[in-house]
C-alpha positions in Angstrom: 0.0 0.0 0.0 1.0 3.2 -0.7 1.6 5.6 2.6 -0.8 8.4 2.1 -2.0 11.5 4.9 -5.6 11.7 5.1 -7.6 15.0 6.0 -11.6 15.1 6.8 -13.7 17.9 7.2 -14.8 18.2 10.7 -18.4 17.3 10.8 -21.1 20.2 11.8 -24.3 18.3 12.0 -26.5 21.2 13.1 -25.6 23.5 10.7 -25.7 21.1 7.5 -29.0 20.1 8.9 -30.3 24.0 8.5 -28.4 23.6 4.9 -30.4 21.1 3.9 -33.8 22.1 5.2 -33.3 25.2 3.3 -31.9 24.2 0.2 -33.5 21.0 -0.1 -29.7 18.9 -0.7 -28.5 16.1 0.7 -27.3 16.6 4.4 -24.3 14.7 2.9 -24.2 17.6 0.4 -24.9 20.0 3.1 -21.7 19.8 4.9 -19.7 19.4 1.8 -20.7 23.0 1.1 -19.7 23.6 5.1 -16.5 22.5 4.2 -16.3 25.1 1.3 -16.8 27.7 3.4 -20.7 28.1 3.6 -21.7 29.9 7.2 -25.2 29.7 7.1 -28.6 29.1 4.3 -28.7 31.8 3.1 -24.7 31.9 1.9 -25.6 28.1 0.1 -28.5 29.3 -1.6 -26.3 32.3 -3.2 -24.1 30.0 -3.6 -26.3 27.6 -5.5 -27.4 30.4 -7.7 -24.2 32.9 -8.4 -26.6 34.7 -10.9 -28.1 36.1 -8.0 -25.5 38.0 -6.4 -24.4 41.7 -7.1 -21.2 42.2 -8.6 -19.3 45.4 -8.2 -18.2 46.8 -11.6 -14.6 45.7 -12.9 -14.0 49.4 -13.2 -14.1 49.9 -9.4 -12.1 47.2 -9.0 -9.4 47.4 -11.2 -7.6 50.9 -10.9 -5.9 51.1 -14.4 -9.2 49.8 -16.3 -10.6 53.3 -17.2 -6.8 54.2 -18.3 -6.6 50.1 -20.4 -9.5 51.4 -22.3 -9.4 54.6 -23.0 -6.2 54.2 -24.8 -7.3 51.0 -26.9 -10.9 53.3 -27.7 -8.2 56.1 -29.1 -6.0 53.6 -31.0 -9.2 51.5 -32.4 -10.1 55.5 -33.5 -7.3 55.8 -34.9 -6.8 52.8 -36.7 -3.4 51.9 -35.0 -2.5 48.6 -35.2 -2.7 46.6 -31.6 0.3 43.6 -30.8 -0.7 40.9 -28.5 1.7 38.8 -27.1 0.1 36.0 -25.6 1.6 32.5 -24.3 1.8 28.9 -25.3 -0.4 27.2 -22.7 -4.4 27.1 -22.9 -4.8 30.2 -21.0 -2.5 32.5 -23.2 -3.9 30.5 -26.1 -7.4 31.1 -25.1 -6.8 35.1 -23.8 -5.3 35.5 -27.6 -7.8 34.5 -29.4 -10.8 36.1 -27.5 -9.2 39.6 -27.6 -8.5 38.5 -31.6 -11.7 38.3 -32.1 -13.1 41.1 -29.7 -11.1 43.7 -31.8 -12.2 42.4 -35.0 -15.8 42.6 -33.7 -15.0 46.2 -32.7 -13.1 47.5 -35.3 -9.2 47.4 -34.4 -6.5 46.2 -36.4 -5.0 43.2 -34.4 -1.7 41.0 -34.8 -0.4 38.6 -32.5 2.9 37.1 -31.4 3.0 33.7 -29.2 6.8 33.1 -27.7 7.9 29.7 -28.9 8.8 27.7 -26.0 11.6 25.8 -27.5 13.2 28.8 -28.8 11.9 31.5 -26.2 10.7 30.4 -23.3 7.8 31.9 -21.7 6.3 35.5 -21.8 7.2 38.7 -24.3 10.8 39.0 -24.6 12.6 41.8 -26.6 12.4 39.8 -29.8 9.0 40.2 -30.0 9.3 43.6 -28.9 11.4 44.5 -31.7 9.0 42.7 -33.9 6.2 44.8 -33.6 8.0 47.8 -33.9 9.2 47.0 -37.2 5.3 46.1 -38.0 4.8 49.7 -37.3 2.6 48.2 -34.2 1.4 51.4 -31.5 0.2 49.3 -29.3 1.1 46.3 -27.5 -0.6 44.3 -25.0 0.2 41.0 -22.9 -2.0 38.4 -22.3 -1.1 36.2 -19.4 2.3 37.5 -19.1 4.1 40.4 -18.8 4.2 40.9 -15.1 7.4 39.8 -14.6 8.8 41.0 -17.6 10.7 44.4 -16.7 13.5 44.3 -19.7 11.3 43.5 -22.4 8.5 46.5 -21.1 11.4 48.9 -20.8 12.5 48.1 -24.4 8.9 48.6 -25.4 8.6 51.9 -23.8 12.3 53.3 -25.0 11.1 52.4 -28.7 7.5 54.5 -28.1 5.3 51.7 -27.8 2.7 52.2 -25.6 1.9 49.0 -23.5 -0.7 47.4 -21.8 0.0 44.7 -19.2 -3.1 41.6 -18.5 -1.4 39.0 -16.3 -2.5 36.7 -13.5 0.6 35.7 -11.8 2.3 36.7 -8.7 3.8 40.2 -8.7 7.7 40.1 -8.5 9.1 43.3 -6.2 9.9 44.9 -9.3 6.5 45.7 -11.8 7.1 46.7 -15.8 6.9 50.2 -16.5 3.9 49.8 -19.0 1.1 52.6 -19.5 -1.7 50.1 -18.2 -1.6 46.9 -15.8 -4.6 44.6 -15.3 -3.6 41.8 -12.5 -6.2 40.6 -9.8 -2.9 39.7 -7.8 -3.0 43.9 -7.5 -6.5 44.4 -6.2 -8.4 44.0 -3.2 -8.1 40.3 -1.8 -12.2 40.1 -1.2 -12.6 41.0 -4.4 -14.5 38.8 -6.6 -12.0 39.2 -9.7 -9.8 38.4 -7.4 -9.2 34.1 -8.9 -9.7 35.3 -12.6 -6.7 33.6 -14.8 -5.4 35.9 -17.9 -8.4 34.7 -20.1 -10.9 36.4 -17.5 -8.7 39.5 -17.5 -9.2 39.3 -20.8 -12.7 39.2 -20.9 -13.2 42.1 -18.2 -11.2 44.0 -20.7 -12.9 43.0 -24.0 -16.1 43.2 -22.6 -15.7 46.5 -20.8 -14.2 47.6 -24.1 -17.2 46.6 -25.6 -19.4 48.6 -23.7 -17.6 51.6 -23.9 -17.7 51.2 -27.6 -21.5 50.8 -27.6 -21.4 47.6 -28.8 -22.1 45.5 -25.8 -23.4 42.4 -27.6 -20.1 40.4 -27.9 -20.0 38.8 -24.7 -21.5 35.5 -25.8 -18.5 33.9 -28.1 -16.0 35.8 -25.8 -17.7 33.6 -22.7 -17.0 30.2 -24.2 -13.4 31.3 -24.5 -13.0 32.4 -21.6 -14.5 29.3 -20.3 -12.6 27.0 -22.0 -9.3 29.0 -20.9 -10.9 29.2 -17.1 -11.1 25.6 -16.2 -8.3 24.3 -18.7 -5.8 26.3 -16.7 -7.2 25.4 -13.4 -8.4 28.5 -12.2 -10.2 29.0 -8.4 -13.8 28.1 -10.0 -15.2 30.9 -6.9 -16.3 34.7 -7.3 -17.1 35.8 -10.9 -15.5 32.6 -12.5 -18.3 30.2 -10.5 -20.7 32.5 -11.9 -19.1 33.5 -15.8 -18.1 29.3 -15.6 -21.6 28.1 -15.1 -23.2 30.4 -18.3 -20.2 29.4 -20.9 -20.8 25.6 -19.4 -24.5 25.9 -21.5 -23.2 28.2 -24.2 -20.7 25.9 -25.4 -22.6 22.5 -26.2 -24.2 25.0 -29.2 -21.0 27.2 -29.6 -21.1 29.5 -32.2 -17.2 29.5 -32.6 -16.2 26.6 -35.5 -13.2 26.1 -34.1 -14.9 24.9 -30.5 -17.5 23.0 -32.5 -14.8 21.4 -34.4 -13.2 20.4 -31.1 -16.1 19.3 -29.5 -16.5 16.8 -32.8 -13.2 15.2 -32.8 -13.5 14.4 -28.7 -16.7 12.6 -29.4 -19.0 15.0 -27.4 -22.4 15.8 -29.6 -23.2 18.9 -31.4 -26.0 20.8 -31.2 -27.2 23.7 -33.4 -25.5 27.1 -32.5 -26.9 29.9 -30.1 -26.7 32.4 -32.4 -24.1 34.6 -34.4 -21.7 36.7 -33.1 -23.7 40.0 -33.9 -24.4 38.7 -30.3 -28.2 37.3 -30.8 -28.3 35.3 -28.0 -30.6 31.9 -28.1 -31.4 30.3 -24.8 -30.0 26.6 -25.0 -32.3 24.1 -25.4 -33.5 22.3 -22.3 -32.9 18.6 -24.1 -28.8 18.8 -23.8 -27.2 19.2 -20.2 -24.6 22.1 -19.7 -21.0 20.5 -20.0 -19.3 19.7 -17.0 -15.6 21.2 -16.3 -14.2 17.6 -16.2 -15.2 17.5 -20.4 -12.6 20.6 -20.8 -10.3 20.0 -18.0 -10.2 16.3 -19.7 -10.8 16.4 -22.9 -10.7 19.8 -24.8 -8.2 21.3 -22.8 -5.6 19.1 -23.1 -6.1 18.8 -27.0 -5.1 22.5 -27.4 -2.7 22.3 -24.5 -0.9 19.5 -26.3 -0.4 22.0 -29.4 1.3 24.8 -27.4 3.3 22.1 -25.3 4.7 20.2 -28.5 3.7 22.1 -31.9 3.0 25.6 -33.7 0.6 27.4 -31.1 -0.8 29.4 -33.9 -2.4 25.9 -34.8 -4.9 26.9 -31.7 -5.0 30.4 -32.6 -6.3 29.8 -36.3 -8.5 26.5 -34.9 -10.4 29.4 -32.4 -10.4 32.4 -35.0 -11.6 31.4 -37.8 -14.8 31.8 -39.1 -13.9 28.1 -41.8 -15.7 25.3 -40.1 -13.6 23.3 -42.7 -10.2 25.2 -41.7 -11.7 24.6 -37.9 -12.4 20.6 -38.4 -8.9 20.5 -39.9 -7.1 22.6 -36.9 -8.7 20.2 -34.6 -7.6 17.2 -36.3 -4.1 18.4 -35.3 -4.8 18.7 -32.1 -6.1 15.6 -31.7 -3.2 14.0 -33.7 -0.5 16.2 -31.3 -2.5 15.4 -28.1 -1.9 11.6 -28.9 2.0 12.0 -29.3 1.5 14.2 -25.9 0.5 11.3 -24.0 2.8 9.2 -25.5 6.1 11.4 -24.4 4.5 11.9 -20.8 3.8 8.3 -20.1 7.3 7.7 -21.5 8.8 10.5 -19.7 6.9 9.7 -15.9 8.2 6.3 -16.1 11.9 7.1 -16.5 11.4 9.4 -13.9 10.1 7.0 -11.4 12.7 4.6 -12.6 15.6 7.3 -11.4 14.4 8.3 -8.6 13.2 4.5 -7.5 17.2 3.8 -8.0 18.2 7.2 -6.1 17.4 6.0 -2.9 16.6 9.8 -2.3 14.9 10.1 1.4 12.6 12.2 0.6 11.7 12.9 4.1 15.2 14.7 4.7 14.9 16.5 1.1 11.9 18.1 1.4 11.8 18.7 -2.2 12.2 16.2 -5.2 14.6 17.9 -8.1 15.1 15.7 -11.2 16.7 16.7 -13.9 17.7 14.5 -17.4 18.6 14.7 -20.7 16.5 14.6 -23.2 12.9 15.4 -22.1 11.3 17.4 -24.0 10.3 21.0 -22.4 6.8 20.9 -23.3 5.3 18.0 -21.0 7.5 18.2 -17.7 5.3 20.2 -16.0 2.7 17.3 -16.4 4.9 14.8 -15.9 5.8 16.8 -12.3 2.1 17.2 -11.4 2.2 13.3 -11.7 4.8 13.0 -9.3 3.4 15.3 -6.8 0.3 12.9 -6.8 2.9 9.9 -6.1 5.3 11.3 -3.8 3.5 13.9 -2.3 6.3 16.2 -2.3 7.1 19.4 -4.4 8.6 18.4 -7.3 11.0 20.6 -9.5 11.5 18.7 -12.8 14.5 20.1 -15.5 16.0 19.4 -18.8 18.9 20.6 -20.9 18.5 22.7 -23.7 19.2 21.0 -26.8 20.5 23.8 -28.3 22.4 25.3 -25.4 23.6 22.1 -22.9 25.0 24.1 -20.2 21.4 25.6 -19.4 18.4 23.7 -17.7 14.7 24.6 -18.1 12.1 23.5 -15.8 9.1 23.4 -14.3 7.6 22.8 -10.8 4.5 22.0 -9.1 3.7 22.3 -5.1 1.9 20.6 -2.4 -0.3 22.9 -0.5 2.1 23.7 2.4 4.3 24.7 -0.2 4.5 27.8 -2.0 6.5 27.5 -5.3 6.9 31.0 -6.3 8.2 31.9 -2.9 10.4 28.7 -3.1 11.9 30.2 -7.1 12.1 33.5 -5.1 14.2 32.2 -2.9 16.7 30.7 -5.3 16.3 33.9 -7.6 20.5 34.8 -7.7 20.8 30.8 -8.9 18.0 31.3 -11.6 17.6 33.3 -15.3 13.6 33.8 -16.2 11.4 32.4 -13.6 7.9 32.7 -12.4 4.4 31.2 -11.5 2.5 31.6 -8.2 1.4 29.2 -5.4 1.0 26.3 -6.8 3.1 25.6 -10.1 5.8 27.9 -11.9 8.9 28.0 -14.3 12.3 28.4 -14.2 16.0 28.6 -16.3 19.7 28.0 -15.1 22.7 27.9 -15.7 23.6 23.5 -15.7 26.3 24.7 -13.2 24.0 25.8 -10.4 22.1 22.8 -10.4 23.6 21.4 -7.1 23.3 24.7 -5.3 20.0 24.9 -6.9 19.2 21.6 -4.7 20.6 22.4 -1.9 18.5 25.9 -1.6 15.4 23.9 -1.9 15.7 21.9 0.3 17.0 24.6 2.9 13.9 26.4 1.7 11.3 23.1 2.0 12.6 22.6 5.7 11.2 25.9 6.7 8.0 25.5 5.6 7.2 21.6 5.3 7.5 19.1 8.2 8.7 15.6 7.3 4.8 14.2 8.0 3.6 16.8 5.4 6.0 14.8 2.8 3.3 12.0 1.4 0.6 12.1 -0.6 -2.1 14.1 0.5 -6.1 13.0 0.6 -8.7 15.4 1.3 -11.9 13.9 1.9 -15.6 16.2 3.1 -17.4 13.6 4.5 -18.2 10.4 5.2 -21.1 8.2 3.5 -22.7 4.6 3.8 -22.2 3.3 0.4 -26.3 2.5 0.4 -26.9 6.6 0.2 -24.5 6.8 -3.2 -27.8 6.7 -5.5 -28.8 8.8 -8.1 -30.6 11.2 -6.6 -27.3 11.9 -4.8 -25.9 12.1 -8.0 -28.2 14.5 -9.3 -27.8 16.9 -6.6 -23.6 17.4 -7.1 -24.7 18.9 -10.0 -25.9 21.7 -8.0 -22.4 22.4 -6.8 -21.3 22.3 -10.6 -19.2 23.9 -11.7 -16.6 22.7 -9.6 -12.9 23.1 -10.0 -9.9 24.6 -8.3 -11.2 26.5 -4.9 -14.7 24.5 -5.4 -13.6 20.9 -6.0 -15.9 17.7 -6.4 -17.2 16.4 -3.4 -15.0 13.5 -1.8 -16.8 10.8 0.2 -15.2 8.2 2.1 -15.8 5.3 3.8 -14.5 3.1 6.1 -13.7 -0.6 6.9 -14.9 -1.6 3.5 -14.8 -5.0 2.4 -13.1 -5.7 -0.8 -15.2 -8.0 -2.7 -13.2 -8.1 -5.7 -10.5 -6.8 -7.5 -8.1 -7.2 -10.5 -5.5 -5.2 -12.7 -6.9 -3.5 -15.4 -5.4 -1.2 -18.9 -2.7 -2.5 -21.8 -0.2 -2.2 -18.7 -2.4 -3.7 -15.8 -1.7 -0.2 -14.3 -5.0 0.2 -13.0 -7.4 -1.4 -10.4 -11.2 -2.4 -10.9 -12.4 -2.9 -7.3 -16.0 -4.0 -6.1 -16.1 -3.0 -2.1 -19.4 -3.6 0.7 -20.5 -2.4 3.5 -23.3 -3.3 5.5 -25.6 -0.5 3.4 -24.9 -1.7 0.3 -22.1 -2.6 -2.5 -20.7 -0.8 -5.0 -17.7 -0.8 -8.0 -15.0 1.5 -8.4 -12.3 2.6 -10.4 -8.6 3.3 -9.5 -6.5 4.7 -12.0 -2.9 4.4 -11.4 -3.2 2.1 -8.5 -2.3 -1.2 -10.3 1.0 -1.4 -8.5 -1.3 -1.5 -5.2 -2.8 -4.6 -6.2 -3.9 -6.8 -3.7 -5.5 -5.0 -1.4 -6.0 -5.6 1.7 -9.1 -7.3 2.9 -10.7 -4.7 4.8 -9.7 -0.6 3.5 -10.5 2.8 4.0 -11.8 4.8 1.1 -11.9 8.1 -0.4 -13.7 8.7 -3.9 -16.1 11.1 -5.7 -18.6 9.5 -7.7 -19.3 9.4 -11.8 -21.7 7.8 -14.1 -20.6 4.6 -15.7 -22.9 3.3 -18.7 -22.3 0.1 -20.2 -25.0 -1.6 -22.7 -27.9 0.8 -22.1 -27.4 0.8 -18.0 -26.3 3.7 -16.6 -24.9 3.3 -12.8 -23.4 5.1 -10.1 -19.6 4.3 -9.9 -16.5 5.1 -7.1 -13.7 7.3 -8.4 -11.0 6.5 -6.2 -8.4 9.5 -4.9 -7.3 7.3 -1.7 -7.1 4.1 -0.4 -5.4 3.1 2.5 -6.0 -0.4 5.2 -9.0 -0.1 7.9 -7.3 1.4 10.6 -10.2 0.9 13.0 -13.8 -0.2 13.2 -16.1 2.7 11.8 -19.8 4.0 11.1 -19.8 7.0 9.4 -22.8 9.2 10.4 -23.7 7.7 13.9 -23.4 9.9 17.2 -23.7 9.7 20.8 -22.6 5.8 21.0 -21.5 5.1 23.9 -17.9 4.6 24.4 -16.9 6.2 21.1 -16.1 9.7 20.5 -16.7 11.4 17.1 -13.7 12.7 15.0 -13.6 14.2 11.4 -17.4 13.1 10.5 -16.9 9.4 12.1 -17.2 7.5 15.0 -14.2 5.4 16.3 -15.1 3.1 18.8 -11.6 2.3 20.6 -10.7 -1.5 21.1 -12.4 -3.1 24.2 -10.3 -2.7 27.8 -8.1 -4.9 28.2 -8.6 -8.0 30.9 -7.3 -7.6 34.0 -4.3 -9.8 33.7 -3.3 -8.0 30.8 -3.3 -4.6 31.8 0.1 -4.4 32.7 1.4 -5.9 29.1 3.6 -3.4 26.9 3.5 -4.1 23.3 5.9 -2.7 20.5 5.2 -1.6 17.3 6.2 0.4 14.5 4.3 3.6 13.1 5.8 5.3 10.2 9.0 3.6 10.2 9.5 4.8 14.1 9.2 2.6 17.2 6.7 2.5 19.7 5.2 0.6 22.9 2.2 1.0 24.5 -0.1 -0.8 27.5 -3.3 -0.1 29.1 -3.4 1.6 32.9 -6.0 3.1 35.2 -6.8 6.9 35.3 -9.0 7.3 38.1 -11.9 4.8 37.1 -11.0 4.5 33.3 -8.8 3.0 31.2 -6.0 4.7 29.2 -4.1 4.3 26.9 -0.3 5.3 27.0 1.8 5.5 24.2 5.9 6.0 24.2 8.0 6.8 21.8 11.7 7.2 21.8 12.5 10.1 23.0 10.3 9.0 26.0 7.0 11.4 25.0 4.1 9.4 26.3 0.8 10.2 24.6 -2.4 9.4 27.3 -5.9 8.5 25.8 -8.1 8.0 28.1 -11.3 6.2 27.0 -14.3 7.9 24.9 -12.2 11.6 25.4 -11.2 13.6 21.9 -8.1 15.1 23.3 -5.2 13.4 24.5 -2.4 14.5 26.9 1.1 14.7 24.8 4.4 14.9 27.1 7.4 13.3 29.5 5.0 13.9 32.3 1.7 14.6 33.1 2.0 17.4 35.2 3.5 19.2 31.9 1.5 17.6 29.1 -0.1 19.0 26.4 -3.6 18.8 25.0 -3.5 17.2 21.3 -6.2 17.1 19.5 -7.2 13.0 18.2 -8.8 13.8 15.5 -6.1 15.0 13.8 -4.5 12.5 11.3 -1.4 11.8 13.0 -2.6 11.3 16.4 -5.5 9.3 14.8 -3.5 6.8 13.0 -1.0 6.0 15.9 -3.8 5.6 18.1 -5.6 3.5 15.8 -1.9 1.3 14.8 -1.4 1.0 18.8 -5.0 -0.2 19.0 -4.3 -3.1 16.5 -0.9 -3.6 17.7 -2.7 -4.5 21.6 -5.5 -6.5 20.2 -3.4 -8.4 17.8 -1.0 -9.5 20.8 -4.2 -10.8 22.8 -5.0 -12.5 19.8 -1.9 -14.6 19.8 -1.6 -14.7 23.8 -5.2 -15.9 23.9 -5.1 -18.5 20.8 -5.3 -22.2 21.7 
């Protein structure tokens, strides 16, 4: 089994029982929306229906709007041609072509410029800069990019350009000097603009544009880009993106943009007649087809024009979303389907070698903090996947690099976080070791020099051991509550999509339950690397999917798990399936949902009933054990007139747990102990191992 560290919700009955009076869910449902930061009724029924909150203008909210669009209304005036520089990934893709086909719907005279990643790396560089000079361009504008890119804004200004900054990412100590800058990293925190990724800075300008313009009818195809950017770049699905999300998510199944119909086609989803034309006649969709759910983008569009920018000629996307051709779009979206395959071919290939190395490293991960691979080879465009992979295995940060083919003394790379980890701080820290580098929280980019690759390690790692405890170092399961398998029906079902759209900052609901009995399972895929499980309780039984968990195989008999739950329809019969995120043994007898038992105390939305006192002649017996590769012995004593149970480790801490009690006392004596709280995963888990560790010793001791 795979070590893993599991989080769950606290449970608040009382509140998700006024949830669900009021909003008719699921109490299950109830508390999930507890858990995503719902305080009362009232907040879950605005959050049920975004449309009806009021939205402050983006012009109070973003300080240089007014400035942004008065000087694209005077160079649209003035016929002056506009330069966008946008980026390789989905998000610069998608910002591109929206504000493409904004100004063409406006009047302006666009061009655009997409840095190749091979050749450029990411965001404007001076290059570009001098490119649209010599195009006689007047204006130039970034789409997610440009914050962090002082030089090339400089060189921009010094050569008369005026410039127009619409970025997402963090804000290095040192802004660009451009006329204009549109960040939501720059406004107020609360705002509700505050997640939007450089598409939705994109729309707030185009749209606001559009208005001022008096041509506010364009928002319609400009929402199904900035959709499809929104969710493929994994932006907080909260504030205005929850609510702009949820109206593309109908839009799109009757897009009036080729090239997204064209995509839809070649990824198998159906069809349906457009909503309308882009003199922004909008057509309510019809009732018969379902709104899209984020997972068909983040799944299967996205990737197919992330794919293009990762490994081909971005303007592939650009053209596939801009043109007006549904023949040009059908072929454009061929190629992305064609490049998406080769995609998945160089990331599989690529994850394995990279488990193989590190697998033969013997690396303690633990005492690094921070995984760093880098190898020859790898091609630029898929590391950052092949990192968020290993994040999911290892549960550590991971920094992935390879050599430039062109120049081998220089490493690119890309990195990915765990939540106690902030990566942008992290390449901050190491900014004297690095060339370009950027991101925010949770992913970023960086260059080298080959040389400082050691020093390079080394500063992680000083950098992960001031943030990240060696527990935090595993891969991390989050789950909201726990659920009988016999409640998993439809109408369950039904309800999550309620919650839709969820996403980063509003993710799908995780159930888990416990001491599951595994019915059945068996390796499944071309390389057996997944497992088809069938797991009971005493509600019910149900089948579930694990994808990437072949190497698991066999489970235990008896496991804990964590899953959200999809539709799976085979011959006409459509049932409710398990989508496993965790797994790990049944660390202790449990009923989800049952309170008040006596002699069991309720932590993170379950009841753990602790083992049976010992018998009298046992009392006095100390048993080791190992938890987490650290020993331990424990024994049962008498606290007044209840049983306890004391825990030692090696440095001589004693943890005491007295009977049916949800703290614990945590120290070398009792006059100085500390309160602990046992619902909290660690304490849980050794609790629960000392547990099993006592009652398999009677079991022996007691056996004739």
């Amino acid at each position: 089994m795979r070590p893993s560290r599991w989080t769950i919700a606290p449970a608040r009955p009382d509140l998700a029982t006024a949830i669900a009076d009021y909003t008719g869910l699921s109490p299950l449902l109830a508390q999930v929306l507890i858990n995503r930061g719902i305080e009362s009724p009232e907040e879950a029924d605005l959050f049920l229906d975004p449309d009806g909150a009021v939205l402050p203008p983006p012009i109070e909210e973003f300080p240089d709007l007014p400035l942004a669009l008065d000087l694209l209304a005077d160079a649209i005036a003035a016929g002056t041609p506009i330069g966008i520089c946008g980026d390789y990934d989905a998000d610069g893709m998608t910002s591109t072509a929206l504000l493409l086909r904004a100004f063409r719907l406006l009047g302006g005279d666009a061009r655009h410029a997409i840095p190749s990643r091979m050749r450029d790396g990411y965001g404007v560089n001076e290059r570009i800069v001098d490119a649209f000079h010599r195009e006689g361009i007047g204006l130039m504008m970034t789409v997610d990019n440009g914050i962090a890119a002082y030089d090339a804004i400089a060189h921009a200004r010094d050569l008369g350009l005026t410039v127009i900054i619409t970025d997402h990412h963090d804000v290095p100590p040192q802004i660009p000097p451009a006329h204009a800058i549109l960040n939501p990293k720059l406004i107020n925190p609360a705002s509700p603009y505050r997640g939007l990724a450089g598409v939705g800075v994109a729309y707030v300008l185009a749209v606001s544009l559009g208005r001022k313009l008096g041509k506010g009818t364009i928002w319609q195809p400009l929402l199904e880009l900035f959709t499809l950017g929104t969710i493929a770049d994994l932006a907080p699905l909260v504030g205005v993106n929850r609510r702009w999300v949820r109206r593309g998510l109908e839009l799109i199944p009757h897009s009036q943009i080729p090239g997204i119909r064209a995509l839809q086609q070649v990824a198998g989803f159906a069809v349906l007649e457009a909503t309308g034309t882009e003199s922004g006649t909008a057509i309510a969709p019809t009732p018969t087809k379902a709104p899209l759910k984020p997972e068909a983008i983040g799944f299967r569009l996205g990737p197919r024009i992330n794919a293009i920018g990762r490994i081909d000629n971005p303007q592939t996307v650009i053209e596939l979303l801009t043109t007006d051709d549904p023949g040009v779009a059908l072929e454009r979206a061929m190629q992305c389907e064609q490049i998406n395959k080769q995609r998945q071919q160089l990331c599989n290939q690529i994850e394995q070698a990279a488990i193989a190395w590190f697998e033969d490293s013997e690396i303690d991960l633990r005492d690094q903090r921070v995984l760093v691979i880098v190898q020859p080879d790898w091609h630029h465009g898929v590391i950052g996947i092949v990192a968020s992979r290993l994040v999911e295995r290892y549960g550590a940060p991971v920094f992935i690099g390879t050599y430039e083919a062109h120049e081998p003394d220089k490493i690119r790379g890309s990195a990915r976080g765990i939540p106690e980890f902030d990566v942008f701080a992290a390449l901050q820290y190491c900014r004297d070791l690095l060339g370009k580098h950027g991101g925010h929280r949770a992913a970023g980019g960086f260059s080298m020099a080959a040389a400082n690759l050691d020093a390079f390690r080394d500063r992680l790692r000083e950098f992960g051991h001031q943030c990240l405890p060696p527990e935090t170092i595993c891969p991390l399961v989050e789950a909201d509550v726990a659920a009988p398998l016999g409640e998993l029906d439809e109408d369950l079902y039904g309800q999550i999509d309620r919650l839709h759209p969820c996403g980063i900052g509003n993710d799908e609901p995780v159930f888990w339950t416990p001491n599951l009995r595994v019915v059945g399972q068996r390796t499944i895929g071309q390389d057996r690397s997944h497992l088809r499980l069938t797991v009971a309780d005493e509600t019910g039984q149900r089948e579930a999917i694990a994808w990437r968990w072949g190497d698991a195989f066999p489970l235990p008999e008896r496991i804990d798990l964590a899953y959200t739950l999809k539709e799976n329809e085979w011959k006409g019969n459509v049932t409710i399936e398990l989508n496993v995120v965790g797994i790990r043994p049944a660390i202790a007898p449990v009923r989800p949902q049952v309170r008040d038992q006596p002699g069991s105390y309720v932590t993170n939305s379950a009841v753990i009933t602790p083992a049976p006192a010992p018998a009298q002649d046992r009392r006095r017996v100390r048993v080791k054990f190992q938890f987490r590769d650290r020993p331990y012995e424990c024994a049962y004593g008498r606290h007044g007139d209840r049983w306890e149970l004391r825990i030692r480790n090696g440095d001589g801490n004693i943890l005491a747990v007295i009977e049916g009690e949800p703290v614990g006392k945590l120290g070398q004596s009792r006059d100085r102990a500390q309160e602990v709280d046992l619902a909290k995963p660690f304490f849980r888990d050794l609790v629960a191992a000392a547990h099993g560790a006592i009652n398999d010793t009677q079991r022996q001791t007691t056996a004739p």
